[in-house]
C-alpha positions as CSV (number, residue, x, y, z in Angstrom):
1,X,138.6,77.7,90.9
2,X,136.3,75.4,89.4
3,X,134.9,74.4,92.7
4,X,134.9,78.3,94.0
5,X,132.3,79.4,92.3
6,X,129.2,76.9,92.8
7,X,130.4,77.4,96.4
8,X,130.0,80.5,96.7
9,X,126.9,81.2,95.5
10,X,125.7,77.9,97.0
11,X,126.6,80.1,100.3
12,X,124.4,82.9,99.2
13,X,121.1,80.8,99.9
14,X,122.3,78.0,102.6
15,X,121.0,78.6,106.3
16,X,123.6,79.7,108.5
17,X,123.9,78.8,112.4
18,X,125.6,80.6,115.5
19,X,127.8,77.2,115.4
20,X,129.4,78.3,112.3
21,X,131.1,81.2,114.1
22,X,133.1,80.0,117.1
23,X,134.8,82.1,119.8
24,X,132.2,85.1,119.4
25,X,130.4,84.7,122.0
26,X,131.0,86.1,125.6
27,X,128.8,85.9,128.7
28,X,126.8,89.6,129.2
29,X,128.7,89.9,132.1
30,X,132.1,90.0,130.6
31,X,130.8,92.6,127.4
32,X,131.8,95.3,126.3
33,X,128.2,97.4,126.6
34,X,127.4,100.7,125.6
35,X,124.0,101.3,127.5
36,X,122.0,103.9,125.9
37,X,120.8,105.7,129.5
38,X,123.1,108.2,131.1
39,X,122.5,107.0,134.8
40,X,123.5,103.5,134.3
41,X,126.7,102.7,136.4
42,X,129.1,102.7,133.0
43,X,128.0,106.5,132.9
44,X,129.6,107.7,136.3
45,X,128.9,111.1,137.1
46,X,127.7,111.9,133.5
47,X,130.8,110.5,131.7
48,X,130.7,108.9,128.6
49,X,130.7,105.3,129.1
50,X,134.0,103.7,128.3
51,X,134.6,101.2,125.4
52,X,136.7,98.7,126.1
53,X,139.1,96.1,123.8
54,X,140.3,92.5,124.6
55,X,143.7,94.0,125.9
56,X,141.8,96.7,128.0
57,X,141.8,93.9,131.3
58,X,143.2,96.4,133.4
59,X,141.2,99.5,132.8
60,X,137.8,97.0,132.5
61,X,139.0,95.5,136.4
62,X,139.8,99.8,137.3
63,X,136.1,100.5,136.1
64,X,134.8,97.3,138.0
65,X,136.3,98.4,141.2
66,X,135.0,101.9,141.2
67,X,131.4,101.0,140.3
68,X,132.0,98.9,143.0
69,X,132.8,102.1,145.7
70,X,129.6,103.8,144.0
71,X,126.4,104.1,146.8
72,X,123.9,102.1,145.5
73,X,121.8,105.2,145.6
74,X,124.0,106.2,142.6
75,X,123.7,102.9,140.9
76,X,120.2,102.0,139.0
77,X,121.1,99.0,137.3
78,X,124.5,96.9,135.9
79,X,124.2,97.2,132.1
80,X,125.9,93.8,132.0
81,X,122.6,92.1,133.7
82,X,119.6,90.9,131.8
83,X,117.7,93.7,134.3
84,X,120.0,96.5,132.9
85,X,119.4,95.2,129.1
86,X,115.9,95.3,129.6
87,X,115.2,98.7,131.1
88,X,117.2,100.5,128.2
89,X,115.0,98.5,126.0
90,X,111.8,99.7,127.8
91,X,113.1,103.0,127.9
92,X,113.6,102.3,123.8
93,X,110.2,101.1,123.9
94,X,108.2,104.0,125.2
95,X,110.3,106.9,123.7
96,X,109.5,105.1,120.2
97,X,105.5,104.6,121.2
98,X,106.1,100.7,120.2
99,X,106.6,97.7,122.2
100,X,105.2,94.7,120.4
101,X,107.1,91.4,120.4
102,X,109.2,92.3,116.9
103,X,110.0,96.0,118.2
104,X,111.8,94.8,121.3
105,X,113.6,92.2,119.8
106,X,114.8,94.1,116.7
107,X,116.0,96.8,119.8
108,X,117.6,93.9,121.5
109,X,119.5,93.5,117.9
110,X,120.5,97.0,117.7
111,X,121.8,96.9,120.8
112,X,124.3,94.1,120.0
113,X,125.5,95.7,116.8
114,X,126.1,99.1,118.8
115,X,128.3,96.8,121.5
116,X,130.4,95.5,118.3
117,X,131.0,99.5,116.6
118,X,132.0,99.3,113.5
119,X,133.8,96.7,111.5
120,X,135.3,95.6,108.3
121,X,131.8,94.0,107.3
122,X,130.1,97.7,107.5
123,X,133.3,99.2,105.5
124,X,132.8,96.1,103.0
125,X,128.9,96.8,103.1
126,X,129.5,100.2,102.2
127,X,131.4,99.9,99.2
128,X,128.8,97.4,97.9
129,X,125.9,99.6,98.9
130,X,128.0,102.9,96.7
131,X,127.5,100.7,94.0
132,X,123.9,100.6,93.9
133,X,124.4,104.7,94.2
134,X,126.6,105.0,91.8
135,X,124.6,103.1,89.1
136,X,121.4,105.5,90.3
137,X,123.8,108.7,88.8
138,X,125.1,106.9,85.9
139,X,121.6,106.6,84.2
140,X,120.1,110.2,84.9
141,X,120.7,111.7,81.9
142,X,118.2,109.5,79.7
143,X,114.8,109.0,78.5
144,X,111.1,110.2,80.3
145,X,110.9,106.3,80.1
146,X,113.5,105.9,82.4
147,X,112.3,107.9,85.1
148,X,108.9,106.0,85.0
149,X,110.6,102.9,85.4
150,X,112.8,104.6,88.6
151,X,110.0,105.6,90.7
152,X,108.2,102.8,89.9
153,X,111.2,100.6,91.2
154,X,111.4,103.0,94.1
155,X,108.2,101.8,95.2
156,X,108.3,98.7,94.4
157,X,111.2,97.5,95.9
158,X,111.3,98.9,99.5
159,X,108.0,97.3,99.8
160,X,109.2,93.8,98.4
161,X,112.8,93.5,100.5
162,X,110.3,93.6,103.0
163,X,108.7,90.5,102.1
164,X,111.3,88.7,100.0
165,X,114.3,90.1,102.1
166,X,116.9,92.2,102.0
167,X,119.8,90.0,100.2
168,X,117.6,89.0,97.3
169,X,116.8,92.4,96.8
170,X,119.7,94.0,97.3
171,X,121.5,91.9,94.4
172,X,118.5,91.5,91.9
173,X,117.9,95.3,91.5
174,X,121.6,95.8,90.5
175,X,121.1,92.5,88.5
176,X,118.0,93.8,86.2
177,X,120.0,97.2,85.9
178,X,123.2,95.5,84.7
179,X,120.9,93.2,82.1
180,X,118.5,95.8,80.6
181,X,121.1,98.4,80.6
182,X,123.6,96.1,78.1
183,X,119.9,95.3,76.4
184,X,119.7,99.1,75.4
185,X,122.5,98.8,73.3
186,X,121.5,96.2,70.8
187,X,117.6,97.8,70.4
188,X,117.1,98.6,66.9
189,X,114.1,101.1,67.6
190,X,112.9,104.0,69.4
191,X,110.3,102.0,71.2
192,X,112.6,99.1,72.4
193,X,115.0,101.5,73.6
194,X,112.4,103.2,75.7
195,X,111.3,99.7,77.3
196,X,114.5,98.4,78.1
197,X,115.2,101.9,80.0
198,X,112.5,101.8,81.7
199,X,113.3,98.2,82.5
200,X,116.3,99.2,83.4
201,X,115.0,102.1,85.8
202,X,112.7,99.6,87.6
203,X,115.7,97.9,89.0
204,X,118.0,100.9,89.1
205,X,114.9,102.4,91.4
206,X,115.2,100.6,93.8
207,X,118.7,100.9,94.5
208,X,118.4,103.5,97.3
209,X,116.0,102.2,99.5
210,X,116.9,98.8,99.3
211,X,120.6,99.2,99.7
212,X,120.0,102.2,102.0
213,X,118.1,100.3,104.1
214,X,120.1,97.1,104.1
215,X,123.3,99.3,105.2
216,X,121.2,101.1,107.9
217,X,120.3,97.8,109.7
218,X,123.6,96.9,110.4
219,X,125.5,100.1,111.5
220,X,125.8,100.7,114.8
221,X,123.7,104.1,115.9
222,X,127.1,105.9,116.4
223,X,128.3,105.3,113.0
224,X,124.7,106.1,111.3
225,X,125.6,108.9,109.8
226,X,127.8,107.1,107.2
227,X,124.3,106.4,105.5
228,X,124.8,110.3,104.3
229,X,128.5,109.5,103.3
230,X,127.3,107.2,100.9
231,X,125.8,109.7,98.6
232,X,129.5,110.5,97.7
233,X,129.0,107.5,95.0
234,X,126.6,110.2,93.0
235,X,129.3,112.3,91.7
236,X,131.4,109.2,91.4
237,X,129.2,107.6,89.0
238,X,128.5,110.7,87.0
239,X,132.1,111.0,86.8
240,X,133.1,107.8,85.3
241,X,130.1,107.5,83.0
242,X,131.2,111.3,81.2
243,X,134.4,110.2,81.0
244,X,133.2,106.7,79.0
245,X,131.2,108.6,76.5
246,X,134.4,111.2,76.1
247,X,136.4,108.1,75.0
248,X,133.6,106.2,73.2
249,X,130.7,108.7,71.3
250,X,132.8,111.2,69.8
251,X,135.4,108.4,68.4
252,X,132.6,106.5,66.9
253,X,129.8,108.8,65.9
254,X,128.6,110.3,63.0
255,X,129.2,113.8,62.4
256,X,125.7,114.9,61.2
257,X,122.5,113.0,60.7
258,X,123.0,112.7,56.8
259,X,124.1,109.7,55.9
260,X,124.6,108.0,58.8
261,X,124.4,104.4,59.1
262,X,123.9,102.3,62.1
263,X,127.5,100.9,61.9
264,X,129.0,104.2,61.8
265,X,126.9,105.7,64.9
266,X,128.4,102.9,67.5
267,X,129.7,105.6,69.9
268,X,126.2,104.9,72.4
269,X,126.0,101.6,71.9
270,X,129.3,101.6,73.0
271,X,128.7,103.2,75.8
272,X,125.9,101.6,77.2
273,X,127.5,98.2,76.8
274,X,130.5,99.2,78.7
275,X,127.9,100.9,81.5
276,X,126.0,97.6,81.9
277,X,129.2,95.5,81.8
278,X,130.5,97.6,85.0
279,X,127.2,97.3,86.7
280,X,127.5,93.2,85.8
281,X,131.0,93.2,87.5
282,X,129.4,94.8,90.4
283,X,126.7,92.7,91.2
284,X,129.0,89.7,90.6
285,X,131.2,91.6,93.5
286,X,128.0,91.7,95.7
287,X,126.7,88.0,94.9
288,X,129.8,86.0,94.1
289,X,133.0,87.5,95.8
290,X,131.2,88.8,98.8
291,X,129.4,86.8,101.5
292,X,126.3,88.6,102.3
293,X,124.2,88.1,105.3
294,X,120.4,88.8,105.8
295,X,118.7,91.3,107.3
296,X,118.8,90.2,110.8
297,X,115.7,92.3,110.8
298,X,114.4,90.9,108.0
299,X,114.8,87.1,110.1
300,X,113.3,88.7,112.8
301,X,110.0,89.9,110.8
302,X,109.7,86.4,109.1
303,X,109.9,84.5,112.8
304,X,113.6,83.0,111.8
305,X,114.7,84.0,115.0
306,X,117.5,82.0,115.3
307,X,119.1,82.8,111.8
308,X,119.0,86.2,113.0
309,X,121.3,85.5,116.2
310,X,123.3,83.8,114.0
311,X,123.9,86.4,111.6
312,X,125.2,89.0,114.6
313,X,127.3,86.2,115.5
314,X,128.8,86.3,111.7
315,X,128.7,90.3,112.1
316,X,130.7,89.5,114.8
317,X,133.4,86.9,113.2
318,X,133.9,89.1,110.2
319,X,134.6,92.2,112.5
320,X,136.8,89.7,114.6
321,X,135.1,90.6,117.6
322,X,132.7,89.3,120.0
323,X,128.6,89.5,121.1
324,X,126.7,88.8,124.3
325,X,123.5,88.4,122.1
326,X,121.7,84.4,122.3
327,X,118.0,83.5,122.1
328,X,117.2,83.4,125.3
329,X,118.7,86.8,126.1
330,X,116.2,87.9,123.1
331,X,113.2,86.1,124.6
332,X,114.4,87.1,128.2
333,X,114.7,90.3,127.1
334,X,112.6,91.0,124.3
335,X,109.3,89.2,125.3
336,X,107.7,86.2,126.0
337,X,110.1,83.3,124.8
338,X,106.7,81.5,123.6
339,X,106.3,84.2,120.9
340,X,109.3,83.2,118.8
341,X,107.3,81.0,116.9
342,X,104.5,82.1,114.7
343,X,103.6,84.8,117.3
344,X,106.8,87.3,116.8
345,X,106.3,86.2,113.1
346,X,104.9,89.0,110.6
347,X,103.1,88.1,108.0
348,X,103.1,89.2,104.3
349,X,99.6,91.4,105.4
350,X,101.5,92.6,108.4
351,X,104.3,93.7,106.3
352,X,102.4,95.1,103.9
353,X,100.5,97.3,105.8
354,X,103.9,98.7,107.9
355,X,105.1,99.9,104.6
356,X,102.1,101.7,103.4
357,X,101.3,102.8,107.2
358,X,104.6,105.1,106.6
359,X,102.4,106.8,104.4
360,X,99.2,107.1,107.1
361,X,97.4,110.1,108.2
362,X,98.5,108.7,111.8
363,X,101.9,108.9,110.2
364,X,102.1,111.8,108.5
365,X,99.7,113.8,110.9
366,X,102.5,114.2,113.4
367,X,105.0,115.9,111.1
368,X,102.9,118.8,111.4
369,X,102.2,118.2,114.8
370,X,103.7,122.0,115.8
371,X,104.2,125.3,113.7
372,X,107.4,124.7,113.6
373,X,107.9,121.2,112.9
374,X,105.1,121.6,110.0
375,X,106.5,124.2,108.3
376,X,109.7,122.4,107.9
377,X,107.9,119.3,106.7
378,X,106.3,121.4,104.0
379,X,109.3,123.3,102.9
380,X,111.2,120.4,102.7
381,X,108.8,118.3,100.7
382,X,108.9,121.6,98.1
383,X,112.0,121.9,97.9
384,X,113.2,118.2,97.1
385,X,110.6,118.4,94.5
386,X,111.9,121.3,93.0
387,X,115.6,120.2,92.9
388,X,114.1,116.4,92.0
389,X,113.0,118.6,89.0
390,X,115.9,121.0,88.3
391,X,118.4,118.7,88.6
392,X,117.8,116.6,85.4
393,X,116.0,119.5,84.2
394,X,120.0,120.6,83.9
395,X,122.3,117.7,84.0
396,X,119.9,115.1,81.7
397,X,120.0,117.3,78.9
398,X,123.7,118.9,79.5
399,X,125.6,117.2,77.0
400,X,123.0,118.6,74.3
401,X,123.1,122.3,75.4
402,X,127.1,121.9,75.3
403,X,126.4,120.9,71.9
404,X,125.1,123.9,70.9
405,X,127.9,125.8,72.2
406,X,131.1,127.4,69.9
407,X,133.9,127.5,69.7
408,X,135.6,130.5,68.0
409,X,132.8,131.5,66.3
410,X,132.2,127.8,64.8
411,X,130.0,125.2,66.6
412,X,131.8,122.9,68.9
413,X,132.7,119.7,67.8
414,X,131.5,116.3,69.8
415,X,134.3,115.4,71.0
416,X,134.4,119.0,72.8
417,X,131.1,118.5,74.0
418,X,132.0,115.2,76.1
419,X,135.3,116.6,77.4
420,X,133.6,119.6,78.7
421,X,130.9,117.3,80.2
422,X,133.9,114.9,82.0
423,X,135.2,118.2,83.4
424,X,132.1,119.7,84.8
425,X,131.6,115.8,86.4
426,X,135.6,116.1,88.1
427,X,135.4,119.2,89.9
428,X,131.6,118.8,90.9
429,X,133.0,116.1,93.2
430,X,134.4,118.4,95.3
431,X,131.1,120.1,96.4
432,X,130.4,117.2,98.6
433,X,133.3,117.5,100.6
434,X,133.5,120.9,100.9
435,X,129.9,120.6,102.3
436,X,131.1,118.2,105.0
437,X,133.0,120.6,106.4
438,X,130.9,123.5,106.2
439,X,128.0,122.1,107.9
440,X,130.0,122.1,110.8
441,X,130.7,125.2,110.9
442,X,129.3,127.8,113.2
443,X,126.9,130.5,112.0
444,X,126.9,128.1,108.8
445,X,125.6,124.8,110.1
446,X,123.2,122.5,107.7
447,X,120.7,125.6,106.2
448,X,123.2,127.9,105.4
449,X,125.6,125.7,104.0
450,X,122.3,124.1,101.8
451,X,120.8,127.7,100.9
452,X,124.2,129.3,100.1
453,X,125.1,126.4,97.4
454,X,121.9,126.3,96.1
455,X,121.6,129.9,95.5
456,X,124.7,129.6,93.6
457,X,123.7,126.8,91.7
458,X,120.8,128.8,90.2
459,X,123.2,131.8,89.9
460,X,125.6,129.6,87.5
461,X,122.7,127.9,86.0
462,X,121.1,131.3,84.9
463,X,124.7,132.7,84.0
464,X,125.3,129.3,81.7
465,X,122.9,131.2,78.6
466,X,125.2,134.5,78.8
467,X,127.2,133.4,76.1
468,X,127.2,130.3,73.8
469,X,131.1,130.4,73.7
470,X,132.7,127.2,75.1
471,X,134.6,127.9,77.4
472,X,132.5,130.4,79.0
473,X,129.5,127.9,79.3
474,X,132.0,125.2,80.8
475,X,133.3,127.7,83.4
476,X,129.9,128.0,84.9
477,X,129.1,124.5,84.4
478,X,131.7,123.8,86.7
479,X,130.7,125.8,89.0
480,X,126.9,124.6,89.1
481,X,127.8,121.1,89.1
482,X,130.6,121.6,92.1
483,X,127.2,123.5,94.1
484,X,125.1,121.4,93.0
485,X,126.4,118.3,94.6
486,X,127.0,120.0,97.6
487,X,123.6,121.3,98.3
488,X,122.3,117.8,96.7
489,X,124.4,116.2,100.1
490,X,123.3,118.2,102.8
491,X,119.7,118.1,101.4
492,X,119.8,114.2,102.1
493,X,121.8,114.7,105.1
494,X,120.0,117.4,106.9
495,X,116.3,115.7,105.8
496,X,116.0,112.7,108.0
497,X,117.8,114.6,110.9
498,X,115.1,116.9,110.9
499,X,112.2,114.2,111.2
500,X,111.0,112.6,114.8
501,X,112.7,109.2,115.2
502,X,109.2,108.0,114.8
503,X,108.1,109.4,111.5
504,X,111.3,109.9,109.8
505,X,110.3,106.8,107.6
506,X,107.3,108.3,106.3
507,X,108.9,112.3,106.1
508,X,111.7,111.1,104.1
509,X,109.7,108.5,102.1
510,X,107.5,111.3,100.6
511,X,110.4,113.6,100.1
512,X,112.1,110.7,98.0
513,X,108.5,110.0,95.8
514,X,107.9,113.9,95.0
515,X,111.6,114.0,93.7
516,X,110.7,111.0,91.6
517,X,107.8,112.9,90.3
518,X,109.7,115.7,90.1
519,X,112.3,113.7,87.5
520,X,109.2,112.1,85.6
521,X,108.1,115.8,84.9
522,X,111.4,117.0,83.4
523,X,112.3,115.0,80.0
524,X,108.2,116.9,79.8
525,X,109.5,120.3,80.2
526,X,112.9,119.7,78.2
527,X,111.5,118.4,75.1
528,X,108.6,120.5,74.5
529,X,109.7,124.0,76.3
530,X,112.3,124.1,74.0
531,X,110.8,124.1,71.0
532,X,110.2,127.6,71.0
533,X,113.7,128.8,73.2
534,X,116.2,126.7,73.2
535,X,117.3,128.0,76.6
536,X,113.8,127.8,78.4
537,X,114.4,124.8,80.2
538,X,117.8,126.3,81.5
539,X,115.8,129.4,82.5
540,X,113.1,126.9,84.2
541,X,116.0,125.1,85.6
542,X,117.8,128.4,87.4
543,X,114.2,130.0,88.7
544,X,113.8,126.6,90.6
545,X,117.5,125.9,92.3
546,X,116.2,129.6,93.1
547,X,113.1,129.0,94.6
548,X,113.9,126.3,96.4
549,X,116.4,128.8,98.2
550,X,114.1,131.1,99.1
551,X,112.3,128.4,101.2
552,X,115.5,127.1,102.6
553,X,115.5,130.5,104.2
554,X,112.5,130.3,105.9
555,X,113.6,126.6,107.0
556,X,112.9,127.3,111.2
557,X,115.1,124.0,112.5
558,X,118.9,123.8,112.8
559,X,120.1,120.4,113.5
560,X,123.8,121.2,113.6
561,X,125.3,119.8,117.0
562,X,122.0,118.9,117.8
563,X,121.2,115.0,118.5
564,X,118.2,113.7,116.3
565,X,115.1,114.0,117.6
């Protein structure tokens, strides 16, 4: 043990090679290939091209034979050649618009994770990545500060992980979370409490794209929508954290502001180090107990071209499966083999200016390229600002309009408050998977399924102020928070399935910073629209889940069973 730790996180940072990984690799010939075009001779007829295992000799030697007895009229290429490999990546190339040195090798790379499927390293991943989602939920319900410090991680970090990689970022934003969060617990003032969140929030930011796009880059295509399952960590996180303060701020709080002293009004501090201690014990799963690899990517950006074979060959190991993909094939393949120096190399410039090109007018022009794919952009933008605003508008301040709720005529206690809070949290989780299944449904699909729990979260939201009774207010807050997650999933689902391939970056990248904005502008319309009704940010809260409906409605794409564009 005291040899396992300096081990592994020596392993975190040391170079790996393809040698490290024996018995991966397999000629192309002998692979396992699932080519992307329809009329290659895996397709047959139009048939969906087989997959095949190590035992699967006979049904691989079947399939050889009858591609044999096929004309070679039928026959445009062997996906198991070098010339079969390249023209799906040309193919690639020109449906995308790209075809520089570091598109058609990172395609190259995509095309060897899709051969492999899925694997135990992805399921691992994907674990690891929840975490980063479920520390994003556990912190919503805090301070204007905090927000701040969110979008500002937001942006910050999907721009550095392009420059300092994906593994560094990936552990140090959960790293500063886990820190500053415990921090919050020992401030002794308003002021250092609102620094340390914010701190905190500058990590906890950039939890979702980093981890998001981390996880993206090693799923196989067929398995990409997995990315969406991930937001099941929200209600997760929500749900733990109420059911922490239940235990902890009622048992050691004071009962009114009179007379309370700091040792008697533990209950948060409590809380927030037992918050930050899970989020510690997470990052040490990501950074110690798990062995992470880079960004292939990543490698491939920074001109380590090598390290980035090598790490599909360790996708392949862990997975204990095995990959056609060696440097030449990528210089055969992907361009000239003289270019995997400094030429397929990005610089920090070069990185740079991808990221904030997501955000050009040649980027953004085409998502209103047609009526109908502009109106969509636009509605969606509007309405995950709305929700980016209703939803703490709701949730951040719950526990405090619970407060003011009775109980038999006499005003509910705190421990009341926090168990209705951990109840809302447990049957809101539900609402994500009843929306899995709905969005499948005919007649339903995505937009109805979205618009249907949204209207009814604004329905239960506005209901919430009929009465001040307990029970009555947790009934409906049940209900909201149940809707609310499930309009909340399909949202994210249904977004970047709506985009072109080509500027789903930059669509779902602006969508993400207006419902930043949208969280920076609700402590705002808590704190001071309540001063003269307590219930005006509730009313604020219900008219928005409501208009974002409305749009919703007028939303012209359906994207069940439909492939994305």
């Amino acid at each position: 043990m005291s040899r396992f730790l300096p081990e592994r996180i020596a392993q975190q940072f040391r170079t790996i090679k393809s040698e490290d990984f024996p018995g991966v690799l397999v000629p192309l010939a002998q692979a396992n290939r699932r080519s992307s075009l329809q009329h290659t001779t895996d397709t047959l007829a139009g048939g969906a091209p087989p997959a095949y295992n190590d035992k699967d000799e006979s049904k691989r030697d079947n399939a050889d034979a009858e591609r044999a007895s096929v004309s070679s009229s039928q026959v445009a290429y062997d996906p198991r050649t070098l010339e079969g490999l390249r023209a799906e990546i040309e193919a690639d190339a020109a449906a995308f618009g790209v075809d520089s040195v570091y598109d058609r090798k990172s395609k190259v790379i995509n095309k060897a994770i899709q051969d492999m499927g899925m694997g135990r390293y992805q399921w691992q991943l994907f674990v690891l990545c929840g975490f980063g989602w479920f520390a994003d939920n556990t912190v919503r319900f805090t301070t204007l500060s905090l927000f701040v410090g969110l979008c500002l991680g937001a942006s910050f970090w999907g721009i550095a992980s392009d420059i300092v990689g994906r593994r560094l970022a990936f552990n140090t934003t959960l790293f500063i979370g886990a820190v500053f969060g415990t921090a919050v617990g020992g401030a002794d003032s308003w002021i250092a409490i609102c620094a340390l969140y914010a701190c905190m929030g500058l990590g906890i930011g950039g939890n979702l794209p980093v981890d998001g796009a981390l996880f993206l880059e090693f799923l196989p295509m067929a398995s990409g929508n997995l990315l969406t399952l991930l937001s099941v960590w929200w209600p997760v996180g929500s749900l733990l954290a109420s059911l922490i303060a239940w235990g902890l701020i009622p048992s050691f709080s004071c009962s009114s502001a009179e007379g309370c002293m700091k040792a008697d009004n533990m209950g948060w501090r409590y809380f927030t180090f037992t918050l930050g201690g899970i989020t510690f014990l997470q990052w040490i799963a990501r950074f110690v107990v798990f062995q992470m690899f880079e960004s292939p990517k990543f490698l491939l950006s920074r001109g380590r071209q090598a390290e980035a074979v090598a790490v599909v060959h360790g996708l392949a190991y862990k997975n204990r499966t095995t990959t056609w993909l060696t440097v030449d094939i990528l210089n055969d393949v992907g361009g000239d083999p003289e270019a995997q120096g400094e030429g397929a190399k990005l610089s920090v410039v070069d990185i740079v200016k991808r990221s904030l090109s997501k955000f050009s007018a040649d980027r953004i022009g085409p998502l209103f390229g047609n009526w109908k794919l502009g109106l969509t952009t636009g509605l969606l933008w509007f309405e995950w600002f709305t929700i980016g605003l209703a939803y703490p508008l709701f949730n951040a301040f719950l526990p405090q309009y619970l407060a003011q709720s009775t109980t038999g005529g006499e005003p509910s206690s705190t421990y009341i408050t926090y168990r209705n809070y951990a109840i809302s949290t447990i049957v809101g989780v539900p609402g994500s998977l009843i929306a899995a299944y709905t969005v499948d449904v005919k007649y339903v699909g995505r937009k109805g399924t979205m618009a249907i729990a949204t209207m009814l979260t604004g329905v239960f939201v506005c209901l919430f102020t009929v009465s001040s009774e307990s029970d009555f207010q947790l009934a409906f807050t049940c209900l909201e928070s149940m809707f609310q997650n499930a309009a909340y999933g399909v949202l994210y689902a249904y977004t970047p399935e709506v985009f072109p391939a080509p500027n789903r970056g930059s669509g779902t990248g602006v969508a993400s910073f207006l419902n930043r904005i949208g969280g920076i502008c609700a402590p705002l319309i808590g704190i001071y629209a309540s001063t003269s009704n307590p219930k005006s940010p509730i009313y604020a809260c219900g008219a928005l889940f409501l208009a974002a409906f409305l749009s919703m409605l007028g939303l012209p794409i359906e994207t069940r069973g439909k492939q994305s564009l």
